[in-house]
C-alpha positions in Angstrom: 290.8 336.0 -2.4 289.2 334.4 0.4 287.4 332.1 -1.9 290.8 330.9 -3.2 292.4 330.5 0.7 289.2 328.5 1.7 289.5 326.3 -1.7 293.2 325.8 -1.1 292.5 324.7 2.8 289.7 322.5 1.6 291.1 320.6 -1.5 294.9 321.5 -1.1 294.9 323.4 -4.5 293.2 326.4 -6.1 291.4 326.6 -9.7 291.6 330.2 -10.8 290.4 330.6 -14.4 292.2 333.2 -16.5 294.5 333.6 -14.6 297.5 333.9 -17.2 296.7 336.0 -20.6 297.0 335.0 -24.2 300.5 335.8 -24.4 301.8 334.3 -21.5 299.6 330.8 -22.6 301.4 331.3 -26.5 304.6 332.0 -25.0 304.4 328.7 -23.0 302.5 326.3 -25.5 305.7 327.3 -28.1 308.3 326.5 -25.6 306.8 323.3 -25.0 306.6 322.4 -28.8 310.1 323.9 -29.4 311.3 321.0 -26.5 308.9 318.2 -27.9 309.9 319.0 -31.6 313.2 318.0 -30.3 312.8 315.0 -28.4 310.9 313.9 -31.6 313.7 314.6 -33.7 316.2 312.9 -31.4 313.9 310.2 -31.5 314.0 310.4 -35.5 310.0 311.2 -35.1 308.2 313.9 -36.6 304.8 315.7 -35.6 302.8 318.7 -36.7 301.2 319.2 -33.5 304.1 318.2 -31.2 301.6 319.4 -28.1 299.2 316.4 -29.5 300.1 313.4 -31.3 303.9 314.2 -30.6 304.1 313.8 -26.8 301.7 310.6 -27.6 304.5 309.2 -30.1 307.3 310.0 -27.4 305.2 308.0 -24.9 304.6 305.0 -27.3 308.6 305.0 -28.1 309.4 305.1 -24.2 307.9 306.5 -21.0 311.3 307.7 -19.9 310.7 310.8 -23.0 308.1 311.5 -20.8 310.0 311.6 -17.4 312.7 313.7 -20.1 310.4 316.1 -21.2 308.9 316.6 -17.8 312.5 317.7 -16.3 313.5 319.9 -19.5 309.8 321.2 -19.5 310.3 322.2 -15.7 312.9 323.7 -15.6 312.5 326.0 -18.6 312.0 330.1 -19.4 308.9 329.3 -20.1 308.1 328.2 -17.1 310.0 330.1 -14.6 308.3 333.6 -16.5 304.9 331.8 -15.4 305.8 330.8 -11.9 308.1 333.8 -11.2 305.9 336.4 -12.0 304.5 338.9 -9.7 301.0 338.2 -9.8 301.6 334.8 -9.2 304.3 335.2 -6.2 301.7 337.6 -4.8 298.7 335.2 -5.2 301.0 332.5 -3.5 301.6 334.8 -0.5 298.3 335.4 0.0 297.2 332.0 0.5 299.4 330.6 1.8 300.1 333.6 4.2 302.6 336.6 3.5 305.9 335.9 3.9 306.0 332.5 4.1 308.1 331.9 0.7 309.8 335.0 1.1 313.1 332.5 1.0 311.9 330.7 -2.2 311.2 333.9 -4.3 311.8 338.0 -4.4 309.9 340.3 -6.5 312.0 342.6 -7.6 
C-alpha cells in the first residue's frame, strides 16, 4: 500500500493491476455495449463490436455522441458497482488518508 500512496503523491494517480475480477470487468464491458448499441441505433448505425468500431462510428457521425456516451456511461450501474465498492472505497481511504471522503461515500 505504501507503494500505491508514494505513486499517487508522485504522479497524482495510481496503476494497480487486477484490481477488479473477471466478473466485475464483463459486467462493465456489457453495460457499456448495452449504452453504445443504443446510441448506434438512435443514430440508425449498427455494430458488432459496439466497444470497437461502434464508439469509432459514433465519433465519425458527431463528437457530441461522445460527450453523450461519456455522461450516460458515468453515471451508470455499471459504474457506480465499480467505484462504490468496498475494496475500492477502502483503497481510496488509504491513500488518500482515512476519513477524508467519509462525506462522499459509506460502506455499509
Amino acid at each position: 500500500m505504501k507503494s500505491y500512496l508514494v505513486d499517487y503523491k508522485k504522479n497524482g494517480f495510481v496503476v494497480i493491476r487486477d484490481f477488479f475480477n473477471q466478473k466485475e470487468i464483463q459486467y462493465f464491458q456489457q453495460s457499456t455495449s448495452s449504452i453504445i448499441s443504443s446510441l448506434l441505433k438512435r443514430n440508425n448505425l449498427n455494430s458488432k463490436q459496439p466497444l470497437h468500431d461502434g464508439f469509432i462510428q459514433l465519433d465519425s457521425l458527431n463528437h457530441q455522441n461522445i460527450h453523450n456516451l461519456y455522461d450516460i456511461v458515468k453515471n451508470s450501474d455499471a459504474v457506480g458497482v465499480l467505484t462504490k465498492s468496498k475494496k475500492m472505497i477502502n483503497l481510496v481511504k488509504n491513500i488518500l488518508n482515512p476519513g477524508s471522503i467519509d462525506s462522499l461515500f459509506s460502506v455499509v
